[in-house]
LOGUNU-908200 format. One record per residue (C-alpha): residue number from 1; x, y, z. Coordinates in nm, 2 decimals. Example, Ala and Ser with C-alpha at 12.3 -4.5 7.8 and 13.67 -1.06 7.14 Angstrom:
2
<node pos="1" X="1.23" Y="-0.45" Z="0.78"/>
<node pos="2" X="1.37" Y="-0.11" Z="0.71"/>
This chain:
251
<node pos="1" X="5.83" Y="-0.75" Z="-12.89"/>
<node pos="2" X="5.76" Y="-1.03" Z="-13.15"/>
<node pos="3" X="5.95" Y="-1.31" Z="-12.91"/>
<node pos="4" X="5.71" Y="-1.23" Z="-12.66"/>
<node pos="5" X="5.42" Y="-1.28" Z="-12.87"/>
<node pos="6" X="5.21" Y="-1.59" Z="-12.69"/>
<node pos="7" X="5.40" Y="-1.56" Z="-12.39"/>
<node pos="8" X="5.24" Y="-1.52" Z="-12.02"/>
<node pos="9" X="5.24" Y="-1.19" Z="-11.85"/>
<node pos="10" X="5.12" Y="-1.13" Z="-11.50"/>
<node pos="11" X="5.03" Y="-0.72" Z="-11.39"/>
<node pos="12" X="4.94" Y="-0.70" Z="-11.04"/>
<node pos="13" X="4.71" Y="-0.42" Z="-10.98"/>
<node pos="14" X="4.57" Y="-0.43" Z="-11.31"/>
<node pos="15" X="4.26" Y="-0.27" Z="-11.24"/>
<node pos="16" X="4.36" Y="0.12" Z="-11.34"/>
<node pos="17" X="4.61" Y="0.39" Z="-11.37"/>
<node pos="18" X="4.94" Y="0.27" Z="-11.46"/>
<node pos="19" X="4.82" Y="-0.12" Z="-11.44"/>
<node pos="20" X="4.54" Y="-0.09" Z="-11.66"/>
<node pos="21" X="4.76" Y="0.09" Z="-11.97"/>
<node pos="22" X="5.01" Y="-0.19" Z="-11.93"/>
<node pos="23" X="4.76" Y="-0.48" Z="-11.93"/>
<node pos="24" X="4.63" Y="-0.33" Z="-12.29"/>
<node pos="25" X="4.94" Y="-0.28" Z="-12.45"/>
<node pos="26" X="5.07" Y="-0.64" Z="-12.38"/>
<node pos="27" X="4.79" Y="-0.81" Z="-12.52"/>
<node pos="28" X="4.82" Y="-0.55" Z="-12.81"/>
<node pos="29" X="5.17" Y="-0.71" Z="-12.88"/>
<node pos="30" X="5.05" Y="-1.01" Z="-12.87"/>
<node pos="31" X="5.09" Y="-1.16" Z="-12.54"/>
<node pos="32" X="4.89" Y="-1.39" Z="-12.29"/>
<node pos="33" X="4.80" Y="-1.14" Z="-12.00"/>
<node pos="34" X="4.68" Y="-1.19" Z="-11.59"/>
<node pos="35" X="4.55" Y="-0.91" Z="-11.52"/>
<node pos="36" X="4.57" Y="-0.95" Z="-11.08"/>
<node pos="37" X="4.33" Y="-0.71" Z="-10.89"/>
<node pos="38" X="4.12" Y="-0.71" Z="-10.62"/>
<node pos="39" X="3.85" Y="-0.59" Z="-10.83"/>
<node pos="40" X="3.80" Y="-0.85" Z="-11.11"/>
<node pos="41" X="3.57" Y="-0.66" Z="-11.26"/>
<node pos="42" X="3.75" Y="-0.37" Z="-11.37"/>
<node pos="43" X="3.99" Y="-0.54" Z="-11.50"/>
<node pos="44" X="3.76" Y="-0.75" Z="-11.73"/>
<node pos="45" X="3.60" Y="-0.41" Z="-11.83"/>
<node pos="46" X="3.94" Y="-0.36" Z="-11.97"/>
<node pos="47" X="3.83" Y="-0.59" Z="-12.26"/>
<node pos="48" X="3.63" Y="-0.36" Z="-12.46"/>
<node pos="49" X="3.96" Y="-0.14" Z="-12.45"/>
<node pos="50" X="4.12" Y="-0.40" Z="-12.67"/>
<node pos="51" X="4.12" Y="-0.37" Z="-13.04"/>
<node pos="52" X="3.95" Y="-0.68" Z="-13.18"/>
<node pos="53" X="4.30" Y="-0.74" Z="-13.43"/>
<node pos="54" X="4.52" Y="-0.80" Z="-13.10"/>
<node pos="55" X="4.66" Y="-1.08" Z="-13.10"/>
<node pos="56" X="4.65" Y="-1.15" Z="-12.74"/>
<node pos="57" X="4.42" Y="-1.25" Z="-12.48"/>
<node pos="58" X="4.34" Y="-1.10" Z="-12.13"/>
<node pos="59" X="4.22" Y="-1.30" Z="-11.83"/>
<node pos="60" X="4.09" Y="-1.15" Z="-11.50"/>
<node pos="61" X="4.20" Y="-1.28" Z="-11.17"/>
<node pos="62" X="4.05" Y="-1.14" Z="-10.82"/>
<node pos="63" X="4.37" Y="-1.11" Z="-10.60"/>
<node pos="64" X="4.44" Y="-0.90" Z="-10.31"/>
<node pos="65" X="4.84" Y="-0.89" Z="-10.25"/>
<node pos="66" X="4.83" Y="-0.79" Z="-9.92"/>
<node pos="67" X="4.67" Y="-1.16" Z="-9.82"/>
<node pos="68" X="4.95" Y="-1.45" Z="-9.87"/>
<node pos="69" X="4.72" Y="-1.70" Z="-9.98"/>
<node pos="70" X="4.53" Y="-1.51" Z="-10.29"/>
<node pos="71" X="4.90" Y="-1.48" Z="-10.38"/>
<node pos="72" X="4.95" Y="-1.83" Z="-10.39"/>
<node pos="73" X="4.60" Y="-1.91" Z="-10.50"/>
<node pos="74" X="4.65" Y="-1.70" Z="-10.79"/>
<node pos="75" X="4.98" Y="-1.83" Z="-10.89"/>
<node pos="76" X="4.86" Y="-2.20" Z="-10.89"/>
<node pos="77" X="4.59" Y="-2.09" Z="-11.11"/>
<node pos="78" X="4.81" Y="-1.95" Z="-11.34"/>
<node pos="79" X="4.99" Y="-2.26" Z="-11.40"/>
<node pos="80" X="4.74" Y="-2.49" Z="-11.44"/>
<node pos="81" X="4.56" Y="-2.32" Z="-11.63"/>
<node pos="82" X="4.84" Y="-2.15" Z="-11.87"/>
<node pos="83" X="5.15" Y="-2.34" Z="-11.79"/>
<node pos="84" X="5.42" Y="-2.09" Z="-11.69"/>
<node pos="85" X="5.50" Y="-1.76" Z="-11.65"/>
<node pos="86" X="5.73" Y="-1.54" Z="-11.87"/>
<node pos="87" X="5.66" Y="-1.18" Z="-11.74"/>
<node pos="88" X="5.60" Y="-1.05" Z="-11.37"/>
<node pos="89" X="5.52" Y="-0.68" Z="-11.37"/>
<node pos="90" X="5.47" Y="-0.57" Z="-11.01"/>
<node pos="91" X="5.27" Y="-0.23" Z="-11.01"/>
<node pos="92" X="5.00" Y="-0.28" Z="-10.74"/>
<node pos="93" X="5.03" Y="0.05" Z="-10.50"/>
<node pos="94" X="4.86" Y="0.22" Z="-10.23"/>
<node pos="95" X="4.94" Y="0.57" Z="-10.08"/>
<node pos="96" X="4.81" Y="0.68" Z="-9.75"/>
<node pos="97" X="4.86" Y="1.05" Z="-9.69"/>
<node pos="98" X="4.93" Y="1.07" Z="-9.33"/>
<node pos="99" X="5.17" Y="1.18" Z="-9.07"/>
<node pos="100" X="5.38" Y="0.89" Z="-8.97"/>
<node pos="101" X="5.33" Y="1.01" Z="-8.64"/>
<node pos="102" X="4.95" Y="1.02" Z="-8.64"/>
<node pos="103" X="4.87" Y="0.81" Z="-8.35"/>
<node pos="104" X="4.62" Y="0.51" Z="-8.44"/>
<node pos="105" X="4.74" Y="0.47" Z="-8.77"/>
<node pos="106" X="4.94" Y="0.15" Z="-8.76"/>
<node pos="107" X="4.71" Y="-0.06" Z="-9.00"/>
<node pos="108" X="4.69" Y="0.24" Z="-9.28"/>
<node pos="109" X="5.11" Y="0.21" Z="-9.29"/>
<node pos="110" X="5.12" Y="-0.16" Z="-9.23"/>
<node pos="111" X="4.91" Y="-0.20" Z="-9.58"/>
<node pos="112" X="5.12" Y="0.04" Z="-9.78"/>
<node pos="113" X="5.43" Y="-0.20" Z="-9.64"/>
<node pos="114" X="5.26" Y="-0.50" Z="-9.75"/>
<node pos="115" X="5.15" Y="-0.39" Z="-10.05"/>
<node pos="116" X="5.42" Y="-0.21" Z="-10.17"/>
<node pos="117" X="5.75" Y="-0.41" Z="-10.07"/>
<node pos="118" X="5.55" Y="-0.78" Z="-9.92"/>
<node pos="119" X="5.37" Y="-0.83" Z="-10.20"/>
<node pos="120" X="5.58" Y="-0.72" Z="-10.46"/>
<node pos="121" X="5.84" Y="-0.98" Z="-10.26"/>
<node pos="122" X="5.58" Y="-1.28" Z="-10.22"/>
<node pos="123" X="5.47" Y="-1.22" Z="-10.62"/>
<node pos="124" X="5.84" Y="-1.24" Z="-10.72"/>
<node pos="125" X="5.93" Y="-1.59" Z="-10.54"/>
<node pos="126" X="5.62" Y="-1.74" Z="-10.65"/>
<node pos="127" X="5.70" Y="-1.59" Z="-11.02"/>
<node pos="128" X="6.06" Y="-1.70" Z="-10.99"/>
<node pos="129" X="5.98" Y="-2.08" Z="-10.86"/>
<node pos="130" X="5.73" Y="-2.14" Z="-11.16"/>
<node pos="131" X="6.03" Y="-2.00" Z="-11.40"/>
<node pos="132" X="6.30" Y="-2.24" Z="-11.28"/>
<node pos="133" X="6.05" Y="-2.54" Z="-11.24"/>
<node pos="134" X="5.96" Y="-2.46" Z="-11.61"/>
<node pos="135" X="6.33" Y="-2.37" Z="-11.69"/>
<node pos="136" X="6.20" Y="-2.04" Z="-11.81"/>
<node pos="137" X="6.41" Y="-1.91" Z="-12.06"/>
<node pos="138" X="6.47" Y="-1.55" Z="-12.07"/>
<node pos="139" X="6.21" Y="-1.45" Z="-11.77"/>
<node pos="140" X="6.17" Y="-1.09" Z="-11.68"/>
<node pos="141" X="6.08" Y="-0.91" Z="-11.40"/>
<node pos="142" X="5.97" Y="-0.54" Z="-11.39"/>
<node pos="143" X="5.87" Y="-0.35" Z="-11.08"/>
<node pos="144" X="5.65" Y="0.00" Z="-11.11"/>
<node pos="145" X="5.88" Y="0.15" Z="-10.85"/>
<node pos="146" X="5.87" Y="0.58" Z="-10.78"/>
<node pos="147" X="6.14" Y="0.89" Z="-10.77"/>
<node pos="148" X="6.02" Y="0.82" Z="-10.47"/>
<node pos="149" X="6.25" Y="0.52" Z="-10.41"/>
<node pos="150" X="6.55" Y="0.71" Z="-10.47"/>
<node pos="151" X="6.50" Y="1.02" Z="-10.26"/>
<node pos="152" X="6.26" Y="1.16" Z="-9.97"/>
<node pos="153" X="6.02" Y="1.43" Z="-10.18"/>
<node pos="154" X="6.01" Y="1.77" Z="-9.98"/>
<node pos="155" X="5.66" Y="1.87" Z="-9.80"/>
<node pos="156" X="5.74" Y="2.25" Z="-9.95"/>
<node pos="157" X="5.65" Y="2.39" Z="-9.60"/>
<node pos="158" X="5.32" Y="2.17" Z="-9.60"/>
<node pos="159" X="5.24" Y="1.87" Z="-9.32"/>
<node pos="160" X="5.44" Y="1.57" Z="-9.42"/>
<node pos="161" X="5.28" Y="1.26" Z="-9.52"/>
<node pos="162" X="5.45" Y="1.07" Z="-9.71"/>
<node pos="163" X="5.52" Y="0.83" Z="-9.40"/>
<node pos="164" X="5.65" Y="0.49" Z="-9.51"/>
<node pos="165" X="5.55" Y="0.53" Z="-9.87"/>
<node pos="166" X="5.92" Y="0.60" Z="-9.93"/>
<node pos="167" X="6.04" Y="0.39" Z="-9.73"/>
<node pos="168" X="5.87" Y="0.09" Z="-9.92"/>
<node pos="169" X="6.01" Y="0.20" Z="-10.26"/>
<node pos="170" X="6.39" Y="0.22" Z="-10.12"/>
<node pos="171" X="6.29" Y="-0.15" Z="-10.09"/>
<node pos="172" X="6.16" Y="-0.22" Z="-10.41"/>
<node pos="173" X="6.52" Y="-0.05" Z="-10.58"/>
<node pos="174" X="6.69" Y="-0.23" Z="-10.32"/>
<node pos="175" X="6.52" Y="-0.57" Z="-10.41"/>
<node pos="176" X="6.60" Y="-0.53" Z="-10.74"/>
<node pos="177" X="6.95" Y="-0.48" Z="-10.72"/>
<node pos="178" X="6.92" Y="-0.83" Z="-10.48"/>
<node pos="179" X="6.74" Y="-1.00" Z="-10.79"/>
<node pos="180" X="6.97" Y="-0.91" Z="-11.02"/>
<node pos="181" X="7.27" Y="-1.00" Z="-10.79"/>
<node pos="182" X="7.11" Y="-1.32" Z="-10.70"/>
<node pos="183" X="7.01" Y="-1.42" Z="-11.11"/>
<node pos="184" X="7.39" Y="-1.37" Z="-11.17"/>
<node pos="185" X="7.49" Y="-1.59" Z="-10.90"/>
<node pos="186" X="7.27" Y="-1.87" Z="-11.01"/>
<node pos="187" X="7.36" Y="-1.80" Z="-11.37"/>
<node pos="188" X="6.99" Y="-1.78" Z="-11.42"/>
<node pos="189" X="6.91" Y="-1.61" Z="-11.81"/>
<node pos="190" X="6.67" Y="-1.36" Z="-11.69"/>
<node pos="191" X="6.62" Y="-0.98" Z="-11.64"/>
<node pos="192" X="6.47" Y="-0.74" Z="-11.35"/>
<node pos="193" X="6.38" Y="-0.37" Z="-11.43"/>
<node pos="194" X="6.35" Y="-0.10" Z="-11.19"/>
<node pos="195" X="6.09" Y="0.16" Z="-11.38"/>
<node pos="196" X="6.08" Y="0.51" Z="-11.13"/>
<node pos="197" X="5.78" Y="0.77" Z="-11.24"/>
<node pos="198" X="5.73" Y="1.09" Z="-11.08"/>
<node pos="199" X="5.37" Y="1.24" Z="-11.04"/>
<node pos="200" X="5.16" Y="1.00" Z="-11.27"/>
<node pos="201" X="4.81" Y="1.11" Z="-11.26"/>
<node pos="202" X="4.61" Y="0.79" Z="-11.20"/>
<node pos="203" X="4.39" Y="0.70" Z="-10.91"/>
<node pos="204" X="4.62" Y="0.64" Z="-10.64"/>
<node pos="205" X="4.56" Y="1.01" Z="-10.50"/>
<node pos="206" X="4.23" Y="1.15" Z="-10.48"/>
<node pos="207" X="4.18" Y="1.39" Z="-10.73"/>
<node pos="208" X="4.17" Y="1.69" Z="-10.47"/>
<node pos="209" X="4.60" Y="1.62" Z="-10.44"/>
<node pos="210" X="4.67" Y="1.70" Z="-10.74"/>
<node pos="211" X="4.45" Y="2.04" Z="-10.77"/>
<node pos="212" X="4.68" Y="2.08" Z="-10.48"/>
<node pos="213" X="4.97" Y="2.03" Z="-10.63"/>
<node pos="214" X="4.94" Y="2.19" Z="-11.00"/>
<node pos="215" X="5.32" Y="2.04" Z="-11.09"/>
<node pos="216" X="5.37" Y="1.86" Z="-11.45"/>
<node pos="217" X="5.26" Y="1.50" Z="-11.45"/>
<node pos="218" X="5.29" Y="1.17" Z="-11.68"/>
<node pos="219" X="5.01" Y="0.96" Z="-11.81"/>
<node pos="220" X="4.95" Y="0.64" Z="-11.70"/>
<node pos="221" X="5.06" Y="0.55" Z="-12.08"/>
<node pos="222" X="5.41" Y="0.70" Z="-12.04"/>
<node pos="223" X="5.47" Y="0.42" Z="-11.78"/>
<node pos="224" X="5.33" Y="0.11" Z="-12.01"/>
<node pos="225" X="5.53" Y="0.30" Z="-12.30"/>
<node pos="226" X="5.84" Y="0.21" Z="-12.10"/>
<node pos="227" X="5.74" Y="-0.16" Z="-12.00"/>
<node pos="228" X="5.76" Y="-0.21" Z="-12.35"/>
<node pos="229" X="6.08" Y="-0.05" Z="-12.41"/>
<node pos="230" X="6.20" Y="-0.25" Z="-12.13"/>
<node pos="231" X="6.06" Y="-0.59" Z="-12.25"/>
<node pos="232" X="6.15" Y="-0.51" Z="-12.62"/>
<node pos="233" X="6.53" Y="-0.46" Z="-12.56"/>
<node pos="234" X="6.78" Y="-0.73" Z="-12.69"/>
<node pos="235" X="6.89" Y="-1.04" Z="-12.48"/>
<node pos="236" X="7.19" Y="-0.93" Z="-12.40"/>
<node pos="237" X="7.05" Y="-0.59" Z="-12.30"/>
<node pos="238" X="6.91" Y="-0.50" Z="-11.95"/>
<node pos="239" X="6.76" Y="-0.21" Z="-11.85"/>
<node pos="240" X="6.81" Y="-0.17" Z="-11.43"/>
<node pos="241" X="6.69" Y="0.12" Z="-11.34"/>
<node pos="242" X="6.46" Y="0.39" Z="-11.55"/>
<node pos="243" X="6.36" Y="0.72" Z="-11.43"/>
<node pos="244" X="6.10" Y="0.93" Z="-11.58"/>
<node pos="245" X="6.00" Y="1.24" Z="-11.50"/>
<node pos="246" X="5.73" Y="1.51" Z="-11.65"/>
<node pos="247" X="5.89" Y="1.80" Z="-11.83"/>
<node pos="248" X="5.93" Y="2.07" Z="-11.56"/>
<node pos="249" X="5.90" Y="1.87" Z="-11.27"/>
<node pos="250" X="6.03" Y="2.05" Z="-10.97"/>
<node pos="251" X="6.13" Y="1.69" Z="-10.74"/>
């Protein structure tokens, strides 16, 4: 991780869970870290989590990826203010456990879709566009993705709700098989990694789902553990796609 020390990392939904680990351990190793939430706050909380010997430094930006222009607000800020971008890791998520056919729930599945697959998309482009303006060297691109982007989880007899959930995460491993096709068309140096959990246990279901469910889980550290495997690797080296899954896990 030492070439990545003073560089610019941006972690959408940086607030908690999975976001929140990943925010910490960057500016442990060293690195220059946006932390984008829609609660600011939180995510400036996350300071006193820092050890006072990293190296790093953490800033706190209110951004709701669902909405186009905080997206593009946020962005420009992050230039003027730091110059460039080196790292985009895309982990904001929603779940909304419903039946897809529950009437009256359009706008519920029309937020998991934007912020899922749209915003990951818009937060990409505008990453990408400051990299080649900058003629970025070496850029990466990592996207918290789910098992749940490579197969349809059972309901084990239970009501399904997963509704579009899945469906957004086949688009995020689909996109990032189109980044990585489209990077090696343009000859452009620069990685994308897929990173698939199963069950984390982090705030994006209430707590009431997973008394439900009693299956193994990971830690939102497990993730952020692999972010820096992923960024760590050599040049040369890129890791597509990573599963990880709890011991025992029955998916």
């Amino acid at each position: 991780m030492e070439r990545w020390s003073g560089k610019v990392a941006v972690v959408t939904g940086a607030s908690s869970g999975i976001g929140a680990a990943i925010v910490i351990d960057l500016v442990k190793a060293g690195m220059i870290v946006v932390g984008l939430a829609r609660r600011k706050d939180r995510v400036e909380a996350l300071k006193k989590d820092i050890p006072s010997n990293a190296t790093g430094k953490l800033y706190a930006v209110k951004c709701d990826i669902t909405r186009d222009d905080d997206i593009v607000k946020a962005f420009g800020w992050i230039v003027f203010e730091l110059g460039g971008i080196d790292v985009l890791v895309n982990n904001a998520g929603i779940v909304k456990m419903i039946p897809l056919l529950e009437e009256g729930n359009e706008d519920s599945l029309k937020s998991v879709l934007q912020t899922n697959l749209w915003g990951l998309v818009l937060c990409t482009k505008k990453a990408v566009e400051i990299m080649r303006r900058k003629k970025t060297v070496g850029g990466h691109i990592i996207n918290i993705n789910s098992i749940a982007g490579h197969k349809v989880i059972g309901s084990f007899g239970r009501q399904p709700v997963s509704n579009v959930y899945p469906c957004s995460k086949f688009g995020v491993t689909a996109l990032t098989e189109v980044l990585r096709q489209e990077f090696a068309f343009e000859n452009m140096k620069m990685k994308v990694t897929s990173i698939s959990p199963g069950f984390v246990k982090t705030e994006i279901l209430p707590a009431e789902v997973f008394a439900a469910f009693p299956y193994p889980s990971l830690n939102a550290d497990d993730i952020s553990e692999a972010v820096i495997f992923a960024l760590g690797t050599p040049p040369h080296v890129q890791i597509h796609e990573l599963i990880i899954k709890p011991v025992g896990e029955v998916f």
